[in-house]
N, C-alpha and C positions, 0 to 999 in steps of 0.2 A: 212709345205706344206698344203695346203688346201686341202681339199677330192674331189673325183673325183663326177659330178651331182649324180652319183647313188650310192654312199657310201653315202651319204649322210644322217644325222638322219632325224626318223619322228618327226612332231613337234608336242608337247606336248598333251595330250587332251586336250580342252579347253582350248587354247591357248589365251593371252590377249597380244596386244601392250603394258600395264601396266607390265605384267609380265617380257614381254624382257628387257622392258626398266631397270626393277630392277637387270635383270642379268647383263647387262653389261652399264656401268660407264663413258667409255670414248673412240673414235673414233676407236682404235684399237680391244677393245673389239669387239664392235657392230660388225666391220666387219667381227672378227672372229667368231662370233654366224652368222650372216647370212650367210658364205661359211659352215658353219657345218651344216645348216641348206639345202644346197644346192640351195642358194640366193645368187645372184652376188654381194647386197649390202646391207646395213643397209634400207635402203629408200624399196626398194625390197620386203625386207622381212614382212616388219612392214605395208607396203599397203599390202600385203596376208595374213595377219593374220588380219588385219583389215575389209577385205572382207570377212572372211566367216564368218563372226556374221552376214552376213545380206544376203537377195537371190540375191547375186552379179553373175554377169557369173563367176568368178572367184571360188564359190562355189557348184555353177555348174558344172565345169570343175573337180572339185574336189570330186565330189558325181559320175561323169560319170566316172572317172577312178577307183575309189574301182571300181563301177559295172562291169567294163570288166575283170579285174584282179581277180573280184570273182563270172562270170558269170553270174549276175544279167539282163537276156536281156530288161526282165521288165521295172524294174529303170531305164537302159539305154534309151528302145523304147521312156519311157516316156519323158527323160530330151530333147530327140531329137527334140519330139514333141512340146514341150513349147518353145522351145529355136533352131530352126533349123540351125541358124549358131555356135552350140556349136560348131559343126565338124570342120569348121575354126580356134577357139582358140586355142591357143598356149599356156600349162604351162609356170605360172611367176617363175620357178623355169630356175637354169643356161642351163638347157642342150635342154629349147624353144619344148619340145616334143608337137605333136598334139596326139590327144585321138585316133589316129589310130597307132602309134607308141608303145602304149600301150600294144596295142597285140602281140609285140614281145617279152615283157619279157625278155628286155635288153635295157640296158642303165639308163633306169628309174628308178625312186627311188627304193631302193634293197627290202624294205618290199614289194615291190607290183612286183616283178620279179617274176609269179607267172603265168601255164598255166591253166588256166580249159578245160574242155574236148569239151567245146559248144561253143570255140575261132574262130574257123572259119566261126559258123555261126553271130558273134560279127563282125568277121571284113567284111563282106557280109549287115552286117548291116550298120555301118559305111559309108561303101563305097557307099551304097544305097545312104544314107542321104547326100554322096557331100563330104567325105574326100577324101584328095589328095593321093593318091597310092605312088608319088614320093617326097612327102613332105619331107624334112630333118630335123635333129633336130643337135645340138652340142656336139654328144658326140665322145669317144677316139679319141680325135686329129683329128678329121674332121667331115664332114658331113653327115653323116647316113642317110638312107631312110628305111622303114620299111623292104623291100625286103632283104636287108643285115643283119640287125638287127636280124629277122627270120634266116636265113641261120646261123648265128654264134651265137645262141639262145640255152644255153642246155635245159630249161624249155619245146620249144615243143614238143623238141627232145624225153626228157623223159616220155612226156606225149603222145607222139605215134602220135602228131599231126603236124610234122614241116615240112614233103612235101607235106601235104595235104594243111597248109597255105600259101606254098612258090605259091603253085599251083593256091589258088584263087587270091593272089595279081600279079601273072604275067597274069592270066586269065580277071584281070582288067585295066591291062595295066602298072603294075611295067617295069621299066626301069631294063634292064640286060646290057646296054653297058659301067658298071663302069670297068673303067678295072683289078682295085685292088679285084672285088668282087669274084672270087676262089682262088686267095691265101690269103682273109681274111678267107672263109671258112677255107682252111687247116691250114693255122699258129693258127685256135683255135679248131681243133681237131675235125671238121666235116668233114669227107671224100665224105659222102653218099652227103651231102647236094652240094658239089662241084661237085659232079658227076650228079647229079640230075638237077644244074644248068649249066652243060658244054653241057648236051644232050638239053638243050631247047636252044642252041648256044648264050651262057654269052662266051665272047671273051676269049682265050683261050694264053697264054704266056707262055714264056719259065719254069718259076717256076710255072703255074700251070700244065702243061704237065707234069714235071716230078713229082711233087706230086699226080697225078693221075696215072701213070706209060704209059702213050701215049709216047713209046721210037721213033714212027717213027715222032710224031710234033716233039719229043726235039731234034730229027738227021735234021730234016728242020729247027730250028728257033736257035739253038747254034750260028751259022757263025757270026750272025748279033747281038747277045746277047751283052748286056754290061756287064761290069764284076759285078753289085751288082746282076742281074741277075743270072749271072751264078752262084754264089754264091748261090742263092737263092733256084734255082734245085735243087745245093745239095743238100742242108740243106731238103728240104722235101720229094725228095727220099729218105732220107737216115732216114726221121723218119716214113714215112711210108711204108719201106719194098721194095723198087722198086727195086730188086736190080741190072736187067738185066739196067735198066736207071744208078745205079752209080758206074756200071763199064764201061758203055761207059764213064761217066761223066769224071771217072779217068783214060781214056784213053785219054782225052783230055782236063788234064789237071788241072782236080778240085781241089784245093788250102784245105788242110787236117787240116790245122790253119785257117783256115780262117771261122769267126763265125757270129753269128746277134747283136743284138746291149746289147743285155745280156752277152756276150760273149761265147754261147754257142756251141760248132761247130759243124760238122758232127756228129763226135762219141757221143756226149750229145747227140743231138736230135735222132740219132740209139736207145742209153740207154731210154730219155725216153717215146720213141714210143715203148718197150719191142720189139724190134726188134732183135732178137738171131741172127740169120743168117747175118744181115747186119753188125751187131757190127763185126764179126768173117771177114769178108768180107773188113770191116775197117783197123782191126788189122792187118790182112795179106801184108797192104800196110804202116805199122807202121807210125802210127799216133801219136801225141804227146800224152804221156798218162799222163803229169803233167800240163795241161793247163789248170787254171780254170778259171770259167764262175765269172759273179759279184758277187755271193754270194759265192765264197770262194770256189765252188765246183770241183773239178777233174773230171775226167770222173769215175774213182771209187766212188768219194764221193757220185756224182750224184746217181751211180747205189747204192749203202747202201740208200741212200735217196728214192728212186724209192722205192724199195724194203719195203720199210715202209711207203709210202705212194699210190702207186699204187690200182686202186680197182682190178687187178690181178695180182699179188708178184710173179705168177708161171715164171714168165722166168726168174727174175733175179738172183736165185742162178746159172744158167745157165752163164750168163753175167759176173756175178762178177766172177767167176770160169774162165774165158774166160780172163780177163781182168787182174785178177792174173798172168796165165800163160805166158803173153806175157811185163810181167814188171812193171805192175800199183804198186803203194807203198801204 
């Protein structure tokens, strides 16, 4: 299976078309160096390494992304200046990113997933110069725009700067009428960021309602719900603690086997949102406690696993003690 655009490897120092050609021999080869490479195709790959031997935009484009990724506003002001429609180009890598995409620090090539602290004034920058605020690019299964990107970003998260930037690309006119974009926040583990975008009114659905815990949207928009929907409620009250939302949930009805496309179901996503109380809340309405997810995992397995990988281990001797008592093997 090919790597995803931003697992992607960096390509070598001083990369030569002579060099590639020496690694790979014959048509399968090649295409498997240029998808390693995070190049749709042999042809792809070998005009991009061909272009930065010389002051192609192409190598332009590729001096303006170090600089944002490593706050260089300098190099950046500079390349803008010599070259004004850098902002238009489109990495010739598979996932089509513009240099404003950059700054979110997803998607893009993994070595450069990276916030500095002087990113907002980078994408203020940008935006000056004529980048699109709703420009897309091709990564996880669809179309990204920077605004998403940022919102399900750990880099700026961690860096103290990811409402600050969500704040200057909706202040520039970033689109919030996606309608996937708060349960892309919550299904990758930003609450704040979903909450951040629910109040500046990003449309608001039945599974994001109950993963923010709004119990009176999820008693008005249930009736009408389809059932991957209601599904979906569950699963992220149930990992982020809502619990007054999935006891109404299981009072109408919420399906206790019923999981996401990993196979993970409620009581998984209770375990590993370290949710005590919910997990207890779960069990009380016996849940299947030998059902596992694709990786082989139980709802115990998971919580032993949790528990070893977690960056706070503190709830789950609590869990698994929970999980014991009521029959888990």
């Amino acid at each position: 299976m090919s790597p995803e655009p931003h697992q992607a490897l960096p390509l070598p120092e001083h990369a030569t078309v002579e060099n590639f050609r020496k690694m790979a021999n014959g048509p399968k080869e090649r295409s498997t160096l240029a998808r390693t490479y995070g190049f749709e195709n042999w042809s792809k790959l070998t005009r991009h390494v061909a272009a930065l031997t010389r002051n192609s935009r192409i190598a332009r484009f590729e001096t303006a992304a170090d600089a944002i990724v490593n706050g260089d506003t300098a190099t950046l002001r500079d390349l803008l200046r010599a070259d004004p429609k850098l902002v238009y180009a489109r990495s010739t890598r598979r996932h089509a990113a513009t240099l404003l995409i950059y700054v979110t620090a997803n998607g893009v090539e993994q070595y450069r997933q990276k916030t500095p602290p002087n990113i907002v004034e980078i994408a203020d920058l940008l935006l000056d110069a004529g980048s699109d605020v709703n420009a897309v690019c091709n990564v996880y299964d669809g179309a990204c725009a920077a605004l998403e990107l940022t919102a399900t970003s750990v880099h700026p998260r961690t860096a103290g700067v990811q409402q600050q930037l969500m704040e200057k690309l909706i202040e520039r006119g970033a689109s919030l009428d996606k309608p996937t974009l708060l349960t892309a926040c919550l299904g990758n583990g930003h609450p704040k960021a979903a909450e951040f975008l629910a109040a500046k009114s990003a449309p608001v659905d039945l599974p994001a309602a109950a993963g923010l815990g709004h119990l009176d949207t999820v008693k008005a928009l249930i009736d009408d719900a389809t059932l991957d929907h209601r599904r979906d409620a569950f699963l992220y009250a149930c990992a982020y603690g809502r619990n007054d939302v999935v006891s109404f949930l299981l009072e109408n009805g919420a399906d206790l086997a019923a999981h996401d496309r990993n196979g993970q179901s409620a009581l998984h996503w209770a375990i590993i949102g370290a949710q005590v109380a919910t997990v207890k809340l779960l069990l009380s309405h016996h849940p299947p406690l030998d059902q596992e997810n694709t990786y082989g995992g139980t709802p115990l397995g998971q919580a032993y696993w949790s528990s070893e990988h977690a960056s706070n281990p503190e709830p789950y001797p609590k869990i698994i003690k929970a999980l014991i008592e009521s029959g888990a093997k």
